[in-house]
C-alpha positions as CSV (number, residue, x, y, z in Angstrom):
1,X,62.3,70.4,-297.1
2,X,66.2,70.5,-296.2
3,X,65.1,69.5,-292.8
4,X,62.9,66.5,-293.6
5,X,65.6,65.1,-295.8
6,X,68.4,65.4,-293.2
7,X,65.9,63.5,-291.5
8,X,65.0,60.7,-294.5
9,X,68.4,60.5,-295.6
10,X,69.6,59.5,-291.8
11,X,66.8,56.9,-292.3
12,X,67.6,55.9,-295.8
13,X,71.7,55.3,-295.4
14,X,72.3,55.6,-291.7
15,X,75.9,56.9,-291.8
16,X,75.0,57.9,-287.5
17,X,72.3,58.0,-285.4
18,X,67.2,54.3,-276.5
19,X,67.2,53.8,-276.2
20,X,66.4,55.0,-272.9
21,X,69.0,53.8,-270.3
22,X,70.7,56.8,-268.6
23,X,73.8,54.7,-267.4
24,X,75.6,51.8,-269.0
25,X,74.7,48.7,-267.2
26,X,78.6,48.1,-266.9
27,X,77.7,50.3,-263.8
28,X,74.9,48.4,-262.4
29,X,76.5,46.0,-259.7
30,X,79.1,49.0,-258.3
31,X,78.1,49.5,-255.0
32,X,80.0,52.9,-254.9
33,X,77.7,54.0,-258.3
34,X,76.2,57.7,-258.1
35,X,74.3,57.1,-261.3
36,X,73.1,53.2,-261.5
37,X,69.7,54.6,-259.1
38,X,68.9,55.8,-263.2
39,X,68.8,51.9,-263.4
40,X,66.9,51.3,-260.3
41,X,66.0,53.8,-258.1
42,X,66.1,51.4,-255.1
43,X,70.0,51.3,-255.6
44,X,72.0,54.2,-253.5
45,X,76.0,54.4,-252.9
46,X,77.8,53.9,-250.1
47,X,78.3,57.7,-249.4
48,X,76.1,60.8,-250.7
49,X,77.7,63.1,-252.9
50,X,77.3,66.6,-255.1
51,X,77.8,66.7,-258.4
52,X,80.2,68.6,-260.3
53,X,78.0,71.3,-262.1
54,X,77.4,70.2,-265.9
55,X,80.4,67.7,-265.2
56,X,77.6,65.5,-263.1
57,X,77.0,62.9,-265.4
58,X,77.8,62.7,-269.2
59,X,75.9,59.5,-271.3
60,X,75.8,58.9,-275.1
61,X,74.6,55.6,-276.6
62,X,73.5,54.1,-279.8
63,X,72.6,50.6,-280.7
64,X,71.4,48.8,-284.3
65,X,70.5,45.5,-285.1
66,X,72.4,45.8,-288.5
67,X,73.1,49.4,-290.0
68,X,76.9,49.3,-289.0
69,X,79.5,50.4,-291.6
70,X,80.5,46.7,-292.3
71,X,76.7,46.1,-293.9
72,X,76.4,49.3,-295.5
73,X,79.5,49.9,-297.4
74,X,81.9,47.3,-299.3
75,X,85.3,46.9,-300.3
76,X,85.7,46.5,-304.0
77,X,89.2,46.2,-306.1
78,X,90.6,48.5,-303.0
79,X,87.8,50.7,-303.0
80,X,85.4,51.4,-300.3
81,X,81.9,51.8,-302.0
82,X,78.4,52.0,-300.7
83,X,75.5,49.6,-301.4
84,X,74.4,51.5,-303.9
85,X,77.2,51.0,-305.7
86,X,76.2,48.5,-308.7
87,X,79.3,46.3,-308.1
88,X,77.7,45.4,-304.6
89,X,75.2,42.3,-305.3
90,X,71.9,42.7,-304.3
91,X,71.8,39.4,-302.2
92,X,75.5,40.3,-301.1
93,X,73.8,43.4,-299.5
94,X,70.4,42.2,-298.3
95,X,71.6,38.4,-296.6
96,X,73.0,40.9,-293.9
97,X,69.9,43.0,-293.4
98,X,66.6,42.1,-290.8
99,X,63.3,42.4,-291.6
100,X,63.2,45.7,-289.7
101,X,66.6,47.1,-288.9
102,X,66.7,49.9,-285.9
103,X,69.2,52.5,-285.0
104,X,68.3,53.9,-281.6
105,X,70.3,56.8,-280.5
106,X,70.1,58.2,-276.4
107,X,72.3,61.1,-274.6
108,X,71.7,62.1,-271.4
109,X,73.4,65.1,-269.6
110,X,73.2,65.6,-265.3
111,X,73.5,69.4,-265.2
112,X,73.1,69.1,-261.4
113,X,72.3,66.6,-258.7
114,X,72.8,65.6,-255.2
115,X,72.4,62.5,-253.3
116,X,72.3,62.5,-248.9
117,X,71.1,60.1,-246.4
118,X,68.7,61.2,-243.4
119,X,69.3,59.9,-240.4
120,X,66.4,57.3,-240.6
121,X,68.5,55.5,-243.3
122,X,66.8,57.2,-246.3
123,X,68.6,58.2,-249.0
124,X,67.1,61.0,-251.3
125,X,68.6,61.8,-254.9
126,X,67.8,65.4,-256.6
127,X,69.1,66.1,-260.3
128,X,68.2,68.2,-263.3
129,X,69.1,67.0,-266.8
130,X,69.1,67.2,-270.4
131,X,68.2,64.4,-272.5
132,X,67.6,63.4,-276.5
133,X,65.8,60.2,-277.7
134,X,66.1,59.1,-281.5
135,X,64.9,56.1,-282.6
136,X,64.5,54.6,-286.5
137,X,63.3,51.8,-288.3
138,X,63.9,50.9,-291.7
139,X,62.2,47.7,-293.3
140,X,64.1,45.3,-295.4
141,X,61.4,46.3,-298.4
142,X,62.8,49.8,-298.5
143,X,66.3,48.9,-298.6
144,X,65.7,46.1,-301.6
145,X,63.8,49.2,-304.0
146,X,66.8,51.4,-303.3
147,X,69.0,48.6,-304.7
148,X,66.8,47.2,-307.7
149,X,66.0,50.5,-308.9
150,X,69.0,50.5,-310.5
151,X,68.2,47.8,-312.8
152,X,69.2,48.6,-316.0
153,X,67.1,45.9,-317.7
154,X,64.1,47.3,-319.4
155,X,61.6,44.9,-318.8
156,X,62.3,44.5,-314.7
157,X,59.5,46.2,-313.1
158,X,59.2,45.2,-309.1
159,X,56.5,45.6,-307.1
160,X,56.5,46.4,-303.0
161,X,54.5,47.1,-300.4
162,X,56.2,48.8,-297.6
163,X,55.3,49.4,-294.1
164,X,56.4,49.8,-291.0
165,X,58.8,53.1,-291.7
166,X,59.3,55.3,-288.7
167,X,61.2,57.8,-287.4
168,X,61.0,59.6,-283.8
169,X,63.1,61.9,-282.1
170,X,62.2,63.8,-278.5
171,X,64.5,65.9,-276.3
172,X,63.1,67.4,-272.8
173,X,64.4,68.4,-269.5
174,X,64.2,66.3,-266.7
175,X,63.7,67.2,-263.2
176,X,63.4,64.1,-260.8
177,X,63.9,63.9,-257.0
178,X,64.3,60.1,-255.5
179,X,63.8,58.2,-252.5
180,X,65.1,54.5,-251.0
181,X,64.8,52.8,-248.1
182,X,65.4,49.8,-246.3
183,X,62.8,47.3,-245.1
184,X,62.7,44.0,-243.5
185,X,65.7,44.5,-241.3
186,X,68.1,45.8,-244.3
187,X,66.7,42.7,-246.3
188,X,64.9,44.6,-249.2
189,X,65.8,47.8,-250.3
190,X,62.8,49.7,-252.2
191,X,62.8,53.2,-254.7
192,X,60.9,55.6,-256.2
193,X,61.9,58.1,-258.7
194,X,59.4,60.9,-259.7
195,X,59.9,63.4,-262.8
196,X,58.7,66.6,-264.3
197,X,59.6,67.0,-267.8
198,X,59.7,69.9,-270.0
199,X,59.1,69.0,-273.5
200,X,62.0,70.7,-275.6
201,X,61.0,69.0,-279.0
202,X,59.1,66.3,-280.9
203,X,59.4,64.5,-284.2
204,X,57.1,61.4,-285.2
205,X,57.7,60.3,-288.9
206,X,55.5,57.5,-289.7
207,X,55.0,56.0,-293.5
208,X,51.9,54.1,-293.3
209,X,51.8,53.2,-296.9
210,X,54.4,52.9,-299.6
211,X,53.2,50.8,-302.5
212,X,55.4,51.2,-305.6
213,X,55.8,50.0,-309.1
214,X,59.2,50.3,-309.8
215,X,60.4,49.9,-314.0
216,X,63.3,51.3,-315.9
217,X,61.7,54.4,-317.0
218,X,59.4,54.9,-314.2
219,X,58.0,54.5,-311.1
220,X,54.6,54.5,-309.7
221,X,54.4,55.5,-305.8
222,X,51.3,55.0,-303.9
223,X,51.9,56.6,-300.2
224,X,50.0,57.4,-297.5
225,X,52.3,59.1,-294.4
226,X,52.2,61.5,-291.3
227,X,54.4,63.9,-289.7
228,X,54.4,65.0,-286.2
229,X,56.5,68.0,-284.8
230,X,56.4,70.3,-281.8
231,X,59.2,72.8,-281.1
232,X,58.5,76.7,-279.8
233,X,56.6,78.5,-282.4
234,X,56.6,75.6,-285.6
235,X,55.0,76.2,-289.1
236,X,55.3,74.6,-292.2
237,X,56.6,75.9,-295.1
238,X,56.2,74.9,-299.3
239,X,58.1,75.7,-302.1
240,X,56.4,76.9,-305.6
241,X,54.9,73.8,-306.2
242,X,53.1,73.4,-302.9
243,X,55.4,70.4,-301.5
244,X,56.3,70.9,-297.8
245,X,59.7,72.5,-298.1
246,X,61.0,72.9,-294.5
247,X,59.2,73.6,-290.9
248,X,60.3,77.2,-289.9
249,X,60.5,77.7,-285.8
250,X,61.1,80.6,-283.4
251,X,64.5,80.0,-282.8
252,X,64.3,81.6,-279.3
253,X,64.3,78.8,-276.4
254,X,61.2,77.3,-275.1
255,X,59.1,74.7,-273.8
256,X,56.7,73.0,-276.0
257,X,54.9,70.6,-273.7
258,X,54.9,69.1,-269.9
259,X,54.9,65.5,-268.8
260,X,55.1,63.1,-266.0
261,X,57.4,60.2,-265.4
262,X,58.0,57.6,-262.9
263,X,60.9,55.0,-261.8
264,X,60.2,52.5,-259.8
265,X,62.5,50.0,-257.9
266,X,63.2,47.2,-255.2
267,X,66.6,45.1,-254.1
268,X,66.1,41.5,-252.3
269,X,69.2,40.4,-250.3
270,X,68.4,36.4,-249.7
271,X,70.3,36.3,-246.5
272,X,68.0,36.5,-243.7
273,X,65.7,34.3,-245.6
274,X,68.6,31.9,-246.1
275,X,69.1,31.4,-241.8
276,X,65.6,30.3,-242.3
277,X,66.9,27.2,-244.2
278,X,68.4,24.0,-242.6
279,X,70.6,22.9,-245.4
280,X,73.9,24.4,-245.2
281,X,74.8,24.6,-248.8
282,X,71.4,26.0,-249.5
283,X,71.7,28.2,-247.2
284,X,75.4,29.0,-248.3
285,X,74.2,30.5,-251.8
286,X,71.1,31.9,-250.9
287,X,73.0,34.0,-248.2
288,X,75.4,35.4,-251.2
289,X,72.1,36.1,-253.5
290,X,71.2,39.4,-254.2
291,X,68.1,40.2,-256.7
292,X,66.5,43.6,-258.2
293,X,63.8,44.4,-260.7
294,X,62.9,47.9,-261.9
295,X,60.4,49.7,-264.5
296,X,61.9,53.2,-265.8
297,X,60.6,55.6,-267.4
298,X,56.9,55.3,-266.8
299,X,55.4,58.1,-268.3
300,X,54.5,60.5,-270.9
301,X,55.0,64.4,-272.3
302,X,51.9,66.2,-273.7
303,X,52.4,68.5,-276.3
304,X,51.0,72.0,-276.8
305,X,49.0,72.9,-279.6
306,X,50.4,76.2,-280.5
307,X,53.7,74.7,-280.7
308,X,52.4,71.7,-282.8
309,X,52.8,70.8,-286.4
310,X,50.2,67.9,-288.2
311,X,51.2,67.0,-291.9
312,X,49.8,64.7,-293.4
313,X,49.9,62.5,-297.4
314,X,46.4,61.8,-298.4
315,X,46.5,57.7,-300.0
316,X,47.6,59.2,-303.5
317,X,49.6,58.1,-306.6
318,X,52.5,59.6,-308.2
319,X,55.0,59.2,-311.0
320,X,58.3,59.4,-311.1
321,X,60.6,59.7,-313.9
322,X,63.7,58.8,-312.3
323,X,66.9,60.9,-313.1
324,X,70.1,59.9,-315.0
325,X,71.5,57.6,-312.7
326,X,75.2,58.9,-311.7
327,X,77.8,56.2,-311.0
328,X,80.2,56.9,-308.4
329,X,82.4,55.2,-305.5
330,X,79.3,56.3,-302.6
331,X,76.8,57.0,-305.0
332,X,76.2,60.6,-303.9
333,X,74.4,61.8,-306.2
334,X,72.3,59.1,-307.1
335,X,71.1,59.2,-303.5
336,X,70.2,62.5,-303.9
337,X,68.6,62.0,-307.0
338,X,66.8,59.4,-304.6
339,X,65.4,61.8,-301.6
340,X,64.1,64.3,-304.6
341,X,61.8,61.5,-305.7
342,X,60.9,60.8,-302.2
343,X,60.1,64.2,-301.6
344,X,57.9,64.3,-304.6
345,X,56.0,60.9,-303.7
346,X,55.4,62.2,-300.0
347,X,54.0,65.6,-300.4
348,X,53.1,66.4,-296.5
349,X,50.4,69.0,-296.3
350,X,48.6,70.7,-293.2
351,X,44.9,70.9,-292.9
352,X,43.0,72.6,-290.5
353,X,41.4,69.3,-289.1
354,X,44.3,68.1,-288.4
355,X,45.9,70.8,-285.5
356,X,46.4,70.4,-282.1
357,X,48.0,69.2,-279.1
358,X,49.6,65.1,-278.3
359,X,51.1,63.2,-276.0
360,X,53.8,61.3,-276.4
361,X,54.9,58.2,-273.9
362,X,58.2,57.6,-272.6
363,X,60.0,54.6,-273.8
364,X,60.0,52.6,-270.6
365,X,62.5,50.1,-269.6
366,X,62.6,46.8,-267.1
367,X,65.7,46.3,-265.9
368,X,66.1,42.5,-263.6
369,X,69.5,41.7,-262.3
370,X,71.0,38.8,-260.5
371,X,74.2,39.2,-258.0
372,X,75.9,36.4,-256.1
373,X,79.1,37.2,-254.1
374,X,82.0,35.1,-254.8
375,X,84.6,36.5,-252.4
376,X,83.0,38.3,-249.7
377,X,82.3,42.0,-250.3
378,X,85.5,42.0,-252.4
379,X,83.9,40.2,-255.8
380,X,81.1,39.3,-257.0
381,X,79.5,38.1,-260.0
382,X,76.3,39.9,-261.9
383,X,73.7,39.1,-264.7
384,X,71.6,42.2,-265.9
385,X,68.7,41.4,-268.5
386,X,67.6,45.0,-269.8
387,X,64.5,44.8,-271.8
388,X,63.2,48.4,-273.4
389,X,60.3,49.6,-275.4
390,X,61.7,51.3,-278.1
391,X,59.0,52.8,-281.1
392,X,58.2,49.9,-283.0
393,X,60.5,47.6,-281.5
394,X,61.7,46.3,-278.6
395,X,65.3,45.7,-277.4
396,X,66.7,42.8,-275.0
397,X,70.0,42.6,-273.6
398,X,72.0,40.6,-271.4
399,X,74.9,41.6,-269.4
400,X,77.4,39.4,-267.3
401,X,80.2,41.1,-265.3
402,X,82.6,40.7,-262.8
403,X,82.5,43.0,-259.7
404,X,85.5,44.1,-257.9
405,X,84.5,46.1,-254.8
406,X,87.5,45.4,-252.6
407,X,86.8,46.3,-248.8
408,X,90.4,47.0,-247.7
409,X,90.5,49.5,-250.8
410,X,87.2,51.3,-250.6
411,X,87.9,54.4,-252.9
412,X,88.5,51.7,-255.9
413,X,85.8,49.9,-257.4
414,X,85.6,48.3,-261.2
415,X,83.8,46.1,-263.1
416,X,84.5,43.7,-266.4
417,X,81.7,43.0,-268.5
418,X,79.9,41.1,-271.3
419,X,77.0,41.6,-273.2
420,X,74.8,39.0,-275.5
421,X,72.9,41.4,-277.7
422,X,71.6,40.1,-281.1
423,X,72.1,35.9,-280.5
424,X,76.1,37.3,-280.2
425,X,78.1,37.8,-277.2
426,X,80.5,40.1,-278.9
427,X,80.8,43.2,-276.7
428,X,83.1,44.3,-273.8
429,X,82.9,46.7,-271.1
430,X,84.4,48.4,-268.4
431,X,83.6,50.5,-265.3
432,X,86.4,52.0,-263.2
433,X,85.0,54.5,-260.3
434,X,87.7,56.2,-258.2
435,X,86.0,57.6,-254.8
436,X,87.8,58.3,-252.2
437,X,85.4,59.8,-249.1
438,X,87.1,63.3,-249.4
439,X,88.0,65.3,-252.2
440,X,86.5,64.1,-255.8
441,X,85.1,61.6,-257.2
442,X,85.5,60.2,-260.6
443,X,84.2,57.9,-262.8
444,X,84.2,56.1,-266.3
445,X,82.4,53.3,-267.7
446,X,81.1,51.7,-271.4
447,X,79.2,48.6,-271.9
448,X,81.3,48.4,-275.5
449,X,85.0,49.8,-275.0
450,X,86.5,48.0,-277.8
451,X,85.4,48.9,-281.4
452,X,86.8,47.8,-284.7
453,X,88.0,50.8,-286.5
454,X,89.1,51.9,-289.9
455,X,91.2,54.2,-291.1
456,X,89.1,57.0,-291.0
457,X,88.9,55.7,-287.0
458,X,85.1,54.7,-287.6
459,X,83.4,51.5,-285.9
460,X,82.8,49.3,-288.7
461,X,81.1,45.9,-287.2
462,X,79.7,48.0,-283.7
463,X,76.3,47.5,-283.4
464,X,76.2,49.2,-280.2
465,X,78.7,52.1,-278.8
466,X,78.0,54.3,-275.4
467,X,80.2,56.4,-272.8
468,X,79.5,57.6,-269.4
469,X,81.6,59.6,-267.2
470,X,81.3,62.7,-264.6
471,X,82.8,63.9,-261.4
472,X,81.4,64.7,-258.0
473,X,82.5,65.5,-254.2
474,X,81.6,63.4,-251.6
475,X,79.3,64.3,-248.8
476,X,78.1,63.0,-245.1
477,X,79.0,59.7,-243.7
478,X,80.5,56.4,-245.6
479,X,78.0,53.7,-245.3
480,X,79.2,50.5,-245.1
């Protein structure tokens, strides 16, 4: 079970956790970018390139609608304490929690790639990669019967019905080869992306019910749940009491399922439509107007059945004496005390009905941006909206940036950006790319570069933190 609680007590807490981008959209409008064709395939640089082997490209991000530090721990008299913690009020704690609160969690890491033109104007991308997807969500509910159930009144009793607790995690390898090319006398730029994916591992946590009665001296759990998992060789295991204790896996490497994906993209520059229009100042923006739209990640992975694991809770009810409650600064203990009675309440069990194979979908993305050029080829100014199916939920962003991609300096190229996530604009980023047309190229970039720490260095208020960097050597010809 020490695996499953790792698991529940990530989804119970959340002290760290796509969502499904594989480059921070700080990188988006840089016309030099080796890795924004992740974004929209119909996007190439100016010049083709080989990446640095397992230096290519290098992406972490993780995003939450409210499970930062700041709404999970308090300070009290000096001293940091967790929301547990019975000095913490329980409206104090739950004003600054949603309905559902997310934590989405996405790395992605370019082992290889290349990028060439042809000589009919085509440019083709190869690259093989590494990623990992987590996603959770936590309801409200759960969060309010961790807190009252350390009511020391006698006669509270609270009742809840819970839904809507999940928990999924995939990691596969990715092998894609792209294509773009130009139509409509350089006018629209169009993009393909096609995938094979080697399933790595699955996890799909899913509490369908959790009705609970929840008194002084006990509680009484109604729960009905599955669990999903596929990794190389998986079983369950129980302890003496026949609760599913831990899932033991052939540690050797190996694939546990196959899949398909797709990207598909296309770039509209307005100009040649815009000679088409007699009114000057008309024509004047619409020649400076660049739009794109592209779906990601269009797909799935099927999962084999020998490396498959189905448990499942039959709609039961249990009850729960619950332990000697231990009060501490982080409650520690008492949390513990809190994931044994979980365990107990979801007792997982395989049956042999329940075995086989699944597919799993990727979690696609539509990315539509908006670029008008405010000083020739030298600036311009961009607005991203990045909408993404994530699990249960779905996440909408909105980027604004400024572009610098100066023409007399064409190995420098950097962007300052903004993103409105959450009702807030309350996030900046920043791309730099150094690419010179000989030698090595370099890049850095993050849609949120400056966090609030602690002392402990930790984000506290950061609902969203990524990083992207990599190096690569230019190839061919520079395109202007």
């Amino acid at each position: 079970m020490k695996r499953l609680l790792f698991v529940l007590s990530i989804f119970l807490l959340v002290l760290g956790y796509p969502l499904m981008a594989q480059s921070t959209y700080s990188d988006y409008f840089i016309n030099t970018s080796q890795t924004r064709s992740s974004l929209n395939p119909a996007f190439r640089p100016k010049q083709g390139y080989i990446g640095v082997p397992f230096l290519s490209n290098i992406y972490v991000d993780a995003k939450t609608n409210s499970l930062n530090l700041d709404h999970l721990t308090f300070k009290k008299e000096g001293t940091i304490v967790s929301f547990l913690h019975p000095s913490v009020g329980i409206g104090e704690f739950l004003s600054a929690m949603g309905e559902n609160n997310y934590l989405s969690v996405n790395a992605n890491y370019r082992i290889a790639s290349i990028g060439f033109y042809d000589k009919k104007e085509g440019f083709w991308t190869i690259d093989l990669g590494v990623r990992a997807i987590a996603d959770v969500n936590i309801p409200k509910s759960l969060f309010d019967m961790a807190k009252r159930g350390l009511s020391d009144d006698e006669n509270d009793v609270f009742e809840y019905n819970i839904n809507n607790a999940k928990a999924n995690a995939s990691a596969y390898i990715e092998l894609g080869g792209g294509y773009s090319h130009p139509l409509l006398e350089n006018s629209l730029l169009i993009g393909a992306k096609a995938k094979v994916l080697l399933g790595l591992a699955n996890m799909n946590l899913d509490i369908k019910q959790f009705n609970a009665s929840v008194g002084h001296d006990k509680w009484v759990v109604r729960t009905k749940a599955t669990l999903d998992a596929s990794l190389p060789g998986i079983a369950p295991t129980y302890d003496e009491d026949g609760i599913f204790d831990k899932a033991k896996w052939n540690e050797n490497f190996g694939i546990s399922g196959f899949g398909l994906g797709v990207d598909l993209g296309a770039v509209y520059r307005f100009e040649t439509l815009s000679q088409s229009i007699s009114n000057k100042s008309i024509q004047n923006i619409l020649g400076k107007l660049q739009a794109s739209l592209a779906f990601t990640d269009i797909g799935f992975i099927s999962w084999k059945e020998g490396n498959s694991m189905k448990l499942s809770t039959p709609s039961h009810e249990v009850v729960i004496s619950p332990r000697d409650r231990v009060i501490t600064e982080m409650m520690d203990e008492y949390f513990e005390d809190l994931l044994n009675d979980f365990e107990e309440a979801v007792n997982l069990k395989e049956t042999a009905s329940e075995k086989g194979g699944k597919s799993t979908a990727l979690y696609t993305t539509m990315n539509v941006g908006l670029e008008y050029e405010a000083w020739g080829n030298n600036l311009s100014v961009g607005l991203l909206s990045s909408t993404r199916l994530v699990g249960s939920h779905t996440i909408t962003e909105f980027t604004l940036s400024g572009n610098y991609n100066p023409e007399k300096i064409k190995w420098l190229a950097t962007t300052l950006s903004y993103s409105f996530m959450h009702n807030k604009f309350n996030s900046i980023g920043l791309a730099l790319h150094l690419t010179p047309s000989k030698w090595i190229n370099f890049f850095i970039a993050s849609d949120y570069w400056v966090p609030k720490l602690n002392k402990e260095f930790l984000p506290t208020t950061s609902k969203a933190m990524n990083i992207q960097f990599g190096l690569s050597v230019p190839i061919g010809r520079l395109i202007n």
